[in-house]
N, C-alpha and C positions, 0 to 999 in steps of 0.2 A: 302325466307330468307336464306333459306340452300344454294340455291345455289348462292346467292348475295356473304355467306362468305365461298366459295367453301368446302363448306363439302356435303359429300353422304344424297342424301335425306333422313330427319331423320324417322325411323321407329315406329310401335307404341310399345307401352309395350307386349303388350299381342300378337306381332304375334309369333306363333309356332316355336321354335328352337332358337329364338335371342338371347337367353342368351350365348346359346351353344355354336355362331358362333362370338362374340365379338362385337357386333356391337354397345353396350352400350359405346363405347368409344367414336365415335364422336357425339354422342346425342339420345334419348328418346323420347320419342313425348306421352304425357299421356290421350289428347284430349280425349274428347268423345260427337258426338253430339249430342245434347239438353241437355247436361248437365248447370250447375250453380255453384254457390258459395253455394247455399244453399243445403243442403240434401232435400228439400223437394221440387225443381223445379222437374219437370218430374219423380218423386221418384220411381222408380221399372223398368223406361227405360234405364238411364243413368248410367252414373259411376260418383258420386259426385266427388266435387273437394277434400271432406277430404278424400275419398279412396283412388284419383290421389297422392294426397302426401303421401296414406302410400306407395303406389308403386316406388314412388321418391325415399323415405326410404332404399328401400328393391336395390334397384339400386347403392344408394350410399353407402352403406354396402357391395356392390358386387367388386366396384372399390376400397375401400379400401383394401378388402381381399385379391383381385386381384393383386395390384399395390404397394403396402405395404401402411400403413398410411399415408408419405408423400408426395409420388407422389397423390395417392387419392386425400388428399387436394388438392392438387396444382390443379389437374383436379377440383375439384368442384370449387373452389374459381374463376377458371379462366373462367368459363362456363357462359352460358347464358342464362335466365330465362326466356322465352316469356309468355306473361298469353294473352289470347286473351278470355275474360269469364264475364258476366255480364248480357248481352242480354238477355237470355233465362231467367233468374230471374225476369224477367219483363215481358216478353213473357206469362210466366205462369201464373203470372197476372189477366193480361189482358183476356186473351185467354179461363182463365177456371173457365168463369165466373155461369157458369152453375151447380147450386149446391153448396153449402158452401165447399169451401177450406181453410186448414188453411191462404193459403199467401192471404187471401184474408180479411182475419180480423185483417191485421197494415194497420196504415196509412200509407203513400206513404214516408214520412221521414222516420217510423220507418222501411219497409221496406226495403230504402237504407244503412239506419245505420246495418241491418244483414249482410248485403251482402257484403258493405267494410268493417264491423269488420271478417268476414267469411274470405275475401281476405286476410286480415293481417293478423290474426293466421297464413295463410300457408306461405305467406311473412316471418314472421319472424321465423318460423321450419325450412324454408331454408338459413335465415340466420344464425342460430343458427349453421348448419350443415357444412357452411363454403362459404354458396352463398355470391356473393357479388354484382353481376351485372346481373340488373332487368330491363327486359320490357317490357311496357304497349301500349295497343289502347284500347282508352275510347269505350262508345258507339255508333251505330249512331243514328240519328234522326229515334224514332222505328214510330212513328207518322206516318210515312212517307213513311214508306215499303208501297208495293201493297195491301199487304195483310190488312193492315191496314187502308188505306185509303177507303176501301170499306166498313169498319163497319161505317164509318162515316157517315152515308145515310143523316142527315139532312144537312150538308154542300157541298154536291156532288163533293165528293170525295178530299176536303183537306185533310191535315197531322189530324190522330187523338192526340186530343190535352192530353188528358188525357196520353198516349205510350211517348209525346214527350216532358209530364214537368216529366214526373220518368227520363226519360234519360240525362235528364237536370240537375235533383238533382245528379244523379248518379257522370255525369262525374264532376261538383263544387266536392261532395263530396271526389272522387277519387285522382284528382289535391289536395286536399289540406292534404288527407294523404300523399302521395308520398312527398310531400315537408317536411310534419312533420318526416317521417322514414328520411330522409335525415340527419336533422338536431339528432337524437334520435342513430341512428345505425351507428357507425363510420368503416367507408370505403364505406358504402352504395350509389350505385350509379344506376340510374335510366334512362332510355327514355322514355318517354310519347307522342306516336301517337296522333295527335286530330282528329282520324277517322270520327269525327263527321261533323265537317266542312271540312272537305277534302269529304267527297261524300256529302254533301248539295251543294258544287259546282256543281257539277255533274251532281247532280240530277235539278238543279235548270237553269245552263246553259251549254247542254249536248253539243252544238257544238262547244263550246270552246277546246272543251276535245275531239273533236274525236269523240264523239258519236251522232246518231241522235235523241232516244229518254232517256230520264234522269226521266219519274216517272212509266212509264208503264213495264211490267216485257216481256220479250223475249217466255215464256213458261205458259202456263198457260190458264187459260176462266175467262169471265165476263168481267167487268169494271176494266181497268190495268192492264186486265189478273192476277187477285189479286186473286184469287179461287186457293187454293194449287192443282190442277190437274197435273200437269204434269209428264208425264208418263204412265196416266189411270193407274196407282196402288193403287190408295187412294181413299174414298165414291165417289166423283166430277172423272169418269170416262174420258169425254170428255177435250180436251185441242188444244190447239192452238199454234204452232211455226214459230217465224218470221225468214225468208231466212238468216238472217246474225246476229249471237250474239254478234257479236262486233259493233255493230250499238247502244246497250241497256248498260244502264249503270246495270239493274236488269237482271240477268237469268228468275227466278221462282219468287213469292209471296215474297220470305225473301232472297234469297242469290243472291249473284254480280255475275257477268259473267264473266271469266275469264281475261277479257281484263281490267275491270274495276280490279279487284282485281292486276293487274300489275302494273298498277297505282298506285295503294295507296302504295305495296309492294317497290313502287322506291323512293315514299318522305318518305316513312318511312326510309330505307337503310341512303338515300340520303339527308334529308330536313335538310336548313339550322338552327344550333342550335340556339337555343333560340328566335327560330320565332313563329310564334303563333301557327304552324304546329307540332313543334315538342321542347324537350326540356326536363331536359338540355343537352341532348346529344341524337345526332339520332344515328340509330344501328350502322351504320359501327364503329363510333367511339366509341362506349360502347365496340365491338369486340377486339377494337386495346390496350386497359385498362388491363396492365397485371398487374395481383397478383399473390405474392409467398407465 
């Protein structure tokens, strides 16, 4: 994305000396992986999303101090929000099924209902602070990873169905707050990825797309290569690598392969608005949306 809207690729919060050297000016990257919306996905790995916005916080205080109050605005107003975060809530789920956890005693609505009221709160802290333009990629079909279709043992090896009605509810649910902030927060404008059906293509017909295989993973052991091994760093020591990663729409158990993340990274940019793909504005044109 950074480099689609020619800025330096964006740094994260927490590298050593950034603050020092300016680089909060053309963007901040607050990720953290296996994080969630919720404090208690992964809780004592991660950096929660409500942390990531106090650090938002502590940023946009930096550039007003910096830049006086008005220019500040104008940088934040004119900025761009990407949230790419949902999965891992569901992840954790599923996954840590072993032993009572709390995410494990809602039900599968109320579940969803934490996670996009969790989204919203930091949605509207940033608009509160002078954000204006937000965007989004739903989830994908979690069913449907490697890693998942091997818990499946009595269907041999479909989409697990339980991973793929949560992400189901997720993205309904998500789609229809984005439309409610829409109408609720004035100047509020949004893009909405439908990551979900853009790799179900993929995954379903990989040589459409350039690729030759669309459910099995590039890295990995067992059935799909769906055993998180890869690397021999993790319990599952042993692992498997196919000649060419641009052949697989999957790297590893859970994450895309680079060539496949290009892809989605170009209908995202690029996809025509208000197509089923994307909407109501794809990024470049969220980019070109000036506020003063």
């Amino acid at each position: 994305m950074a480099e689609y809207a020619n800025l330096p690729l964006i740094p994260p919060f927490l590298q050593p000396g950034i603050i020092n050297r300016g680089y909060y000016y053309s963007g901040v990257n607050f990720a953290s992986a296996g994080a969630g919306a919720l404090v208690e996905t992964f809780q004592g790995d991660v950096i929660s999303l409500k942390t990531q916005l106090s650090y938002y916080k502590k940023v946009e205080s930096w550039l007003r101090e910096k830049l006086g109050n008005d220019e500040g605005r104008m940088r934040i107003s004119r900025g761009v929000y990407l949230f790419s975060i949902g999965s891992n809530d569901y992840y954790a789920k599923i996954l840590l099924t072993k032993g009572f956890t709390i995410l494990n005693s809602f039900s599968e609505s109320n579940h969803v209902g934490m996670v996009i009221g969790n989204l919203t709160t930091v949605i509207k802290e940033i608009y509160k602070t002078g954000g204006r333009k937000f965007a989004f990629m739903n989830v994908p079909d979690l069913g449907c990873l490697p890693v998942m279709r091997i818990m499946n043992t009595e269907k041999n090896g479909s989409c697990l169905e339980k991973a793929t009605s949560l992400a189901k509810l997720h993205n309904e649910a998500l789609s229809k707050q984005l439309f409610d902030l829409q109408k609720q927060l004035k100047g509020f404008k949004y893009s909405l990825f439908d990551l979900n059906s853009s790799l179900r293509k993929r995954i379903n017909h990989p040589f459409k797309y350039g690729f030759k295989e669309g459910k099995a993973a590039c890295c990995g052991t067992g059935q799909f290569r769906g055993v998180l091994s890869c690397g021999g760093k993790r319990p599952v020591k042993e692992f498997e690598l196919c000649e060419n990663p641009n052949e697989y729409v999957y790297w590893d158990s859970i994450h895309l392969t680079e060539m496949a993340n290009k892809q989605l990274a170009r209908e995202m940019w690029n996809g025509a608005r208000n197509s089923h793909v994307i909407g109501p504005y794809n990024l470049k044109k969220l980019f070109q949306i000036r506020y003063v």
